[in-house]
mmCIF file as Biopython writes it, N, C-alpha, C and O atoms, coordinates in Angstrom:
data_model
#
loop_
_atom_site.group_PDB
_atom_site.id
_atom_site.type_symbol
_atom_site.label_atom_id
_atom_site.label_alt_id
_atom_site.label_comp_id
_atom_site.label_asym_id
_atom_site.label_entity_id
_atom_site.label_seq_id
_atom_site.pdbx_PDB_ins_code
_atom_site.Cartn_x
_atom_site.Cartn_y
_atom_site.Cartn_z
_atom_site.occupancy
_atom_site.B_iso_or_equiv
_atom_site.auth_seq_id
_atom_site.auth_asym_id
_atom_site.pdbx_PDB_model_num
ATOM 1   N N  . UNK A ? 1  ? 14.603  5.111  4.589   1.0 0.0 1  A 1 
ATOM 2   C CA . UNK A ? 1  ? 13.731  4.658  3.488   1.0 0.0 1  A 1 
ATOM 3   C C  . UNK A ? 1  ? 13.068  3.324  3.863   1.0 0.0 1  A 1 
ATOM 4   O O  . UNK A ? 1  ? 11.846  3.192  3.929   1.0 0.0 1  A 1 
ATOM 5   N N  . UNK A ? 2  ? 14.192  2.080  4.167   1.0 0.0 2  A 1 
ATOM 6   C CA . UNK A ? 2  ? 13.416  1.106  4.725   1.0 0.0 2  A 1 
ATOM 7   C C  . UNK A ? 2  ? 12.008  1.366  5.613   1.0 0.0 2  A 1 
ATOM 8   O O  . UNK A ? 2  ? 10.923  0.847  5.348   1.0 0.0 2  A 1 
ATOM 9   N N  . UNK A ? 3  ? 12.275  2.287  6.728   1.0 0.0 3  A 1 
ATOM 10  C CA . UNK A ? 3  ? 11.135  2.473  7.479   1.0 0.0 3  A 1 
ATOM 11  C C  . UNK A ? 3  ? 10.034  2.942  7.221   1.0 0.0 3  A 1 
ATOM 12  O O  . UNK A ? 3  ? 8.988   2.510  7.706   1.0 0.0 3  A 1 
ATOM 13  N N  . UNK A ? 4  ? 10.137  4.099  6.245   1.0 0.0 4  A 1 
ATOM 14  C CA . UNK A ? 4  ? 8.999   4.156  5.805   1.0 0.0 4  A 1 
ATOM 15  C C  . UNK A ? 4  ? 8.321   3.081  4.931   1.0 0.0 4  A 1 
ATOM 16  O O  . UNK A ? 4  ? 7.148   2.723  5.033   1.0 0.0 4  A 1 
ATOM 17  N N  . UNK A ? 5  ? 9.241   2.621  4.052   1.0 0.0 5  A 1 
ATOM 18  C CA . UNK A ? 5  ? 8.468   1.816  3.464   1.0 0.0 5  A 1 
ATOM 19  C C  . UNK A ? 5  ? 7.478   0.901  4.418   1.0 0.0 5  A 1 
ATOM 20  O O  . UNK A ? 5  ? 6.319   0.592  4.143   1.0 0.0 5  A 1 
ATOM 21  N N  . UNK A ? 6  ? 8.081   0.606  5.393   1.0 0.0 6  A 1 
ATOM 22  C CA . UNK A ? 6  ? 7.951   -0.936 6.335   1.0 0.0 6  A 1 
ATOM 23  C C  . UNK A ? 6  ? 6.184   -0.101 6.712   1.0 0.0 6  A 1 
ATOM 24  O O  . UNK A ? 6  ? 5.145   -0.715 6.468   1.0 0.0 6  A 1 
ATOM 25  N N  . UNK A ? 7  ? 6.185   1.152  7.240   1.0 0.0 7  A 1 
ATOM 26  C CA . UNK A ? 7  ? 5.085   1.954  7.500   1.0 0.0 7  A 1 
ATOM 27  C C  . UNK A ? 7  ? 4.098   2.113  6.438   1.0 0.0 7  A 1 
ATOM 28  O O  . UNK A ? 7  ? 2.898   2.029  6.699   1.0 0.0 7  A 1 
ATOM 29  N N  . UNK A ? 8  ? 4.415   2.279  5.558   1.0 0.0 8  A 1 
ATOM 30  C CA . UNK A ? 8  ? 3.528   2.495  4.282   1.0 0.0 8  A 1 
ATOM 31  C C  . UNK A ? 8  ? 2.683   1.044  4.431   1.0 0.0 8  A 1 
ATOM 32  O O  . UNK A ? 8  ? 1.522   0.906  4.818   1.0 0.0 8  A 1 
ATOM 33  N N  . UNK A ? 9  ? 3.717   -0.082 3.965   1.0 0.0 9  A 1 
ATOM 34  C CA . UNK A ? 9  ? 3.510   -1.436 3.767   1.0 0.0 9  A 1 
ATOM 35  C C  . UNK A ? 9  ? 2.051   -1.737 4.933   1.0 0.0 9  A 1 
ATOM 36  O O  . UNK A ? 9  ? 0.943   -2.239 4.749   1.0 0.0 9  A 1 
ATOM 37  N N  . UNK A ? 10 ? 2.726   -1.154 6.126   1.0 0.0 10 A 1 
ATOM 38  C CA . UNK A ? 10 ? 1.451   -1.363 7.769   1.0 0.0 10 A 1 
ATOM 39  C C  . UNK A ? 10 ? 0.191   -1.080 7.423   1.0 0.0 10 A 1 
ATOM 40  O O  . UNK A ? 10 ? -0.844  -1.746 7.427   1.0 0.0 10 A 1 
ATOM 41  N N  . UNK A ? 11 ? 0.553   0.455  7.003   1.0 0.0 11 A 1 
ATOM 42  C CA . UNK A ? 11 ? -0.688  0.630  6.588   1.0 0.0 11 A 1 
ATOM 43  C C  . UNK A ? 11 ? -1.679  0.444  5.375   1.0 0.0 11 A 1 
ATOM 44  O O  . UNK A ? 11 ? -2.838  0.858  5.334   1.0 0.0 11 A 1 
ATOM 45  N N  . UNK A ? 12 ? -1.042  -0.221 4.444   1.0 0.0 12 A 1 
ATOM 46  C CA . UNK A ? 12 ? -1.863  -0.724 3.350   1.0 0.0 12 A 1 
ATOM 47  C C  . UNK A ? 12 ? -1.992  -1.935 4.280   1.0 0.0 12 A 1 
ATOM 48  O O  . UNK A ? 12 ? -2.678  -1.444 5.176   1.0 0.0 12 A 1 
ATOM 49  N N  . UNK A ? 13 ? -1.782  -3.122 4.611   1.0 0.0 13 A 1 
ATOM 50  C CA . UNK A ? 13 ? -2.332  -3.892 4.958   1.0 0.0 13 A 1 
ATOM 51  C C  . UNK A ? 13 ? -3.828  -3.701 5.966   1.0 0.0 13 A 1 
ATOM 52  O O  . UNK A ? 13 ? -4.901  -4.305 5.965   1.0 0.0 13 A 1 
ATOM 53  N N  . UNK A ? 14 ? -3.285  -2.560 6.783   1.0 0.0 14 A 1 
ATOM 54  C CA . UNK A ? 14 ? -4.380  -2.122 7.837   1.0 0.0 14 A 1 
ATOM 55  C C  . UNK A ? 14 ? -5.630  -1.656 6.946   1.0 0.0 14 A 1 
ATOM 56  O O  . UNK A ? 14 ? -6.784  -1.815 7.344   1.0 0.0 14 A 1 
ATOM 57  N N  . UNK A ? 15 ? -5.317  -1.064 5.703   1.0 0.0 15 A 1 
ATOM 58  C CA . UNK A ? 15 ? -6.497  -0.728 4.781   1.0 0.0 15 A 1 
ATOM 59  C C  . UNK A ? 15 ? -6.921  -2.082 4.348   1.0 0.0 15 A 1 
ATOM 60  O O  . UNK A ? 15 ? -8.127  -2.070 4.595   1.0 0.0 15 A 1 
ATOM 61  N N  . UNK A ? 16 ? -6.679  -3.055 3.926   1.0 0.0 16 A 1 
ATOM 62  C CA . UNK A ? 16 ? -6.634  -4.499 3.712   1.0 0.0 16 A 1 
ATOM 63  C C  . UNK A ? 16 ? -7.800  -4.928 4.299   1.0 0.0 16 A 1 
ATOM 64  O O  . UNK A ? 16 ? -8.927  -5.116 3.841   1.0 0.0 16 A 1 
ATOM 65  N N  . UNK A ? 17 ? -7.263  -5.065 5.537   1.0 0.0 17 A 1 
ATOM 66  C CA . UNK A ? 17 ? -8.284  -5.579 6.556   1.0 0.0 17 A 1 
ATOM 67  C C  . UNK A ? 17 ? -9.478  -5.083 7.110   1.0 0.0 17 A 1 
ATOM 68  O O  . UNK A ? 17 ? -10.391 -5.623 7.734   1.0 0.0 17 A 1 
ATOM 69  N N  . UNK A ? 18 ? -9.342  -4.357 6.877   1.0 0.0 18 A 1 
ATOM 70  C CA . UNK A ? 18 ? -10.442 -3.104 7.068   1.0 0.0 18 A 1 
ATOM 71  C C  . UNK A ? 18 ? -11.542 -3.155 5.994   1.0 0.0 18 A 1 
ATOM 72  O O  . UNK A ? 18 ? -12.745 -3.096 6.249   1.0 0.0 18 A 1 
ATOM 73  N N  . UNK A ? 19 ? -11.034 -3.265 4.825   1.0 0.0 19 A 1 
ATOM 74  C CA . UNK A ? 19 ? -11.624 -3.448 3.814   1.0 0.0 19 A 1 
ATOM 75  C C  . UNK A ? 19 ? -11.330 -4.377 2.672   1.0 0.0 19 A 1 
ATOM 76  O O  . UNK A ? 19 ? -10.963 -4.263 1.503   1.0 0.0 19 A 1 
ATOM 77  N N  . UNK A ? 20 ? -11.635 -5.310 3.471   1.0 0.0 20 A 1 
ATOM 78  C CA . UNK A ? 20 ? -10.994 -6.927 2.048   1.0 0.0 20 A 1 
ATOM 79  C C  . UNK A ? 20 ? -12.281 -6.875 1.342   1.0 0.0 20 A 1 
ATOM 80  O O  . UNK A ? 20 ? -13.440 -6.655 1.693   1.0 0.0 20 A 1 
ATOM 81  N N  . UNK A ? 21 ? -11.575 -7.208 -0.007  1.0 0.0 21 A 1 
ATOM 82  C CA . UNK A ? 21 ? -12.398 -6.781 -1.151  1.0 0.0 21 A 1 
ATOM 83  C C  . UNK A ? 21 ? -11.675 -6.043 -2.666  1.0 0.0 21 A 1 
ATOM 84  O O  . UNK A ? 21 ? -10.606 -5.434 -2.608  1.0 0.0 21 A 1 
ATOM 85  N N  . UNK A ? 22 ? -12.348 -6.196 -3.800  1.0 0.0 22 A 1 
ATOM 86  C CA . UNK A ? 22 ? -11.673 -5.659 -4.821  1.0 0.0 22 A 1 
ATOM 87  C C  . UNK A ? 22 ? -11.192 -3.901 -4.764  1.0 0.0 22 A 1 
ATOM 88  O O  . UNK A ? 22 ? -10.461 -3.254 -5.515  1.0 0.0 22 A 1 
ATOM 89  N N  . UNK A ? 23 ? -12.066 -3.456 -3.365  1.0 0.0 23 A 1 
ATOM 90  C CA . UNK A ? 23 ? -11.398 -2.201 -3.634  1.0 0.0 23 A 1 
ATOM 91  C C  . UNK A ? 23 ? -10.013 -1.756 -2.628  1.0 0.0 23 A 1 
ATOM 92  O O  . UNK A ? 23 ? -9.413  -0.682 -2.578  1.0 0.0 23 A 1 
ATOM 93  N N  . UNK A ? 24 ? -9.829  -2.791 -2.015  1.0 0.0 24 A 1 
ATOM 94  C CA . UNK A ? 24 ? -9.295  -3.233 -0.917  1.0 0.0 24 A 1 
ATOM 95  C C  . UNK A ? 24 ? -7.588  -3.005 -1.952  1.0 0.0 24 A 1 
ATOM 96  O O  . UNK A ? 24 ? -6.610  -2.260 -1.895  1.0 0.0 24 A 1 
ATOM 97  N N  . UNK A ? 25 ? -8.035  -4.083 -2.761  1.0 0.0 25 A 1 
ATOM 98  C CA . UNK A ? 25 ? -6.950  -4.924 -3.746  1.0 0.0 25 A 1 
ATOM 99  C C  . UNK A ? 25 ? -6.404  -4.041 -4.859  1.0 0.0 25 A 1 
ATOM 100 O O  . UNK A ? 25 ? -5.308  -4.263 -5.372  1.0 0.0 25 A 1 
ATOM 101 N N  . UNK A ? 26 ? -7.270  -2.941 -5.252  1.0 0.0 26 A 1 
ATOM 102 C CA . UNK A ? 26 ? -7.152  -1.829 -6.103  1.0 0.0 26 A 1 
ATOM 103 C C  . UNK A ? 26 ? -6.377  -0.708 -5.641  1.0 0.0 26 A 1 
ATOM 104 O O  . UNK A ? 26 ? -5.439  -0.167 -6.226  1.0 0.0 26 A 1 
ATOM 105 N N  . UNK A ? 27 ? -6.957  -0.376 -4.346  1.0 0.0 27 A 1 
ATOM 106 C CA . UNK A ? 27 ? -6.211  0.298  -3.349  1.0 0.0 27 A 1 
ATOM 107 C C  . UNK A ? 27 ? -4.670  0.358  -3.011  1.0 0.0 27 A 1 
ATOM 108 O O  . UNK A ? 27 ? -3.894  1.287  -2.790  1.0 0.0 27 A 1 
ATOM 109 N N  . UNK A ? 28 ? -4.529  -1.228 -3.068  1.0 0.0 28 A 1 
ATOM 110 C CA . UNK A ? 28 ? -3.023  -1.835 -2.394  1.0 0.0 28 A 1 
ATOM 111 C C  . UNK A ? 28 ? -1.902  -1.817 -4.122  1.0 0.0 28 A 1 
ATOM 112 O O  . UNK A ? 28 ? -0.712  -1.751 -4.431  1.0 0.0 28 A 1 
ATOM 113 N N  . UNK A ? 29 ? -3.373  -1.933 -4.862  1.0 0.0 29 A 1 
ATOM 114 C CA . UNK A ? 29 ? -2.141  -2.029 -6.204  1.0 0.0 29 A 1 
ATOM 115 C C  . UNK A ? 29 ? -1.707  -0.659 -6.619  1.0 0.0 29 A 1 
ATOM 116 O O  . UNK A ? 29 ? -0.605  -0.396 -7.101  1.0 0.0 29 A 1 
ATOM 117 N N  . UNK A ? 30 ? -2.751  0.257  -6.371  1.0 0.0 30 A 1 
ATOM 118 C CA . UNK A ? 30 ? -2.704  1.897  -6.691  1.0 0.0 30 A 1 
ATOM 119 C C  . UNK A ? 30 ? -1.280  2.449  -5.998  1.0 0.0 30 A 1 
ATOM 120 O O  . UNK A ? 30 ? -0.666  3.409  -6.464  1.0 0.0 30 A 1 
ATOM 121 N N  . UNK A ? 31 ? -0.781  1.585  -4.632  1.0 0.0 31 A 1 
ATOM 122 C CA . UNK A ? 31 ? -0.228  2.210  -3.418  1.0 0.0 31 A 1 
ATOM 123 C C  . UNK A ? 31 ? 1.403   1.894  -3.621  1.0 0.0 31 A 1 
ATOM 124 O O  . UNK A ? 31 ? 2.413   2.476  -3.225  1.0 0.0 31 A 1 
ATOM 125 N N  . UNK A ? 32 ? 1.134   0.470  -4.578  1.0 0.0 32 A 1 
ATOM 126 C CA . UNK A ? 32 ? 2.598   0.047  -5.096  1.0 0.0 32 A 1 
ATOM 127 C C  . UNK A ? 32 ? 2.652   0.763  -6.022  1.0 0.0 32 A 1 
ATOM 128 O O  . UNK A ? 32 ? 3.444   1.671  -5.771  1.0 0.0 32 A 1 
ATOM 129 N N  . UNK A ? 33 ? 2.211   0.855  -7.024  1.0 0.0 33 A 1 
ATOM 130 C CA . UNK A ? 33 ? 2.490   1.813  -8.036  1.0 0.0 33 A 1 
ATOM 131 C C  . UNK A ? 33 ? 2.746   3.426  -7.963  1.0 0.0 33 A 1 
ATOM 132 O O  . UNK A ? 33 ? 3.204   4.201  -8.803  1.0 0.0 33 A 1 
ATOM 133 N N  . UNK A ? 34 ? 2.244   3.641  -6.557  1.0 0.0 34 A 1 
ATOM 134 C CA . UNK A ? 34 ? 2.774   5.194  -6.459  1.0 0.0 34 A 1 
ATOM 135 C C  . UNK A ? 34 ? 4.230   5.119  -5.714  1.0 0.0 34 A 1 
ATOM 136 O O  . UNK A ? 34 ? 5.140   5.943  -5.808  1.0 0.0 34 A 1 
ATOM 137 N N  . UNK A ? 35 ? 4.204   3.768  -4.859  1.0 0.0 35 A 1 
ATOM 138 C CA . UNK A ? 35 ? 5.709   4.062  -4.131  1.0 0.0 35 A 1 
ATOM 139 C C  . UNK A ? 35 ? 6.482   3.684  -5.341  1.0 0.0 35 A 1 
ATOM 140 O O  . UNK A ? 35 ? 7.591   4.197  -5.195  1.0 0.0 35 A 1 
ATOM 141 N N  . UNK A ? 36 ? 6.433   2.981  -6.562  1.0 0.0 36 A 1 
ATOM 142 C CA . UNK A ? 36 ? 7.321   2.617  -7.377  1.0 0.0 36 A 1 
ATOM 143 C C  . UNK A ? 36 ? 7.975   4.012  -7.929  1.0 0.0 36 A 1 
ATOM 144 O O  . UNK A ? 36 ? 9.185   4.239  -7.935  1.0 0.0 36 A 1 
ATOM 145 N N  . UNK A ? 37 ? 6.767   5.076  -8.479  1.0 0.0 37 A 1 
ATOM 146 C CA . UNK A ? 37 ? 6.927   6.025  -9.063  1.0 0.0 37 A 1 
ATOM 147 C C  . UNK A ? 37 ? 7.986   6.931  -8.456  1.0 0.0 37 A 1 
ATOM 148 O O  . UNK A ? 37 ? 8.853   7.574  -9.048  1.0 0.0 37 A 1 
ATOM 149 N N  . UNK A ? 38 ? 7.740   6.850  -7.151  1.0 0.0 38 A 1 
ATOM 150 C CA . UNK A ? 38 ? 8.347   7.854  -6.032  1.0 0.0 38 A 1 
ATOM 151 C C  . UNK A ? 38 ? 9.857   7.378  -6.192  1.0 0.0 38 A 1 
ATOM 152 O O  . UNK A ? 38 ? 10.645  8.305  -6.372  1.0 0.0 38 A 1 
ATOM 153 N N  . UNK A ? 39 ? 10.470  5.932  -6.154  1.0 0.0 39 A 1 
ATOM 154 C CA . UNK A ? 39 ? 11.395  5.284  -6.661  1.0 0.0 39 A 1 
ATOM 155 C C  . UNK A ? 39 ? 12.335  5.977  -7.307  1.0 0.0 39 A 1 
ATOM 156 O O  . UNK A ? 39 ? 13.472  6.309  -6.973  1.0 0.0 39 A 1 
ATOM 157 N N  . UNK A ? 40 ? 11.468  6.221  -8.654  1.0 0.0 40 A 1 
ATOM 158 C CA . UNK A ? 40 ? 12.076  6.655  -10.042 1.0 0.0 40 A 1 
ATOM 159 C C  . UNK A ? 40 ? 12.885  7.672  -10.003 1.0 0.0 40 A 1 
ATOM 160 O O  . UNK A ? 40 ? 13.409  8.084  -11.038 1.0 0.0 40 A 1 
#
């Protein structure tokens, strides 16, 4: 689980950078909120 997360985490940042910006930031919040769900 750690690892993926750590992977997930990579690649939202890599979307980040790629695309800094509010959709960038929407993106990254959309991405916590689905791993939270997955959590549950």
């Amino acid at each position: 689980l750690k690892q993926c997360t750590d992977l997930e985490t990579s690649v939202a940042m890599q979307r980040l950078r790629r695309r800094w910006g509010l959709d960038a930031i929407d993106e990254a919040v959309a991405l916590v909120e689905d791993t939270i769900a997955k959590l549950r």
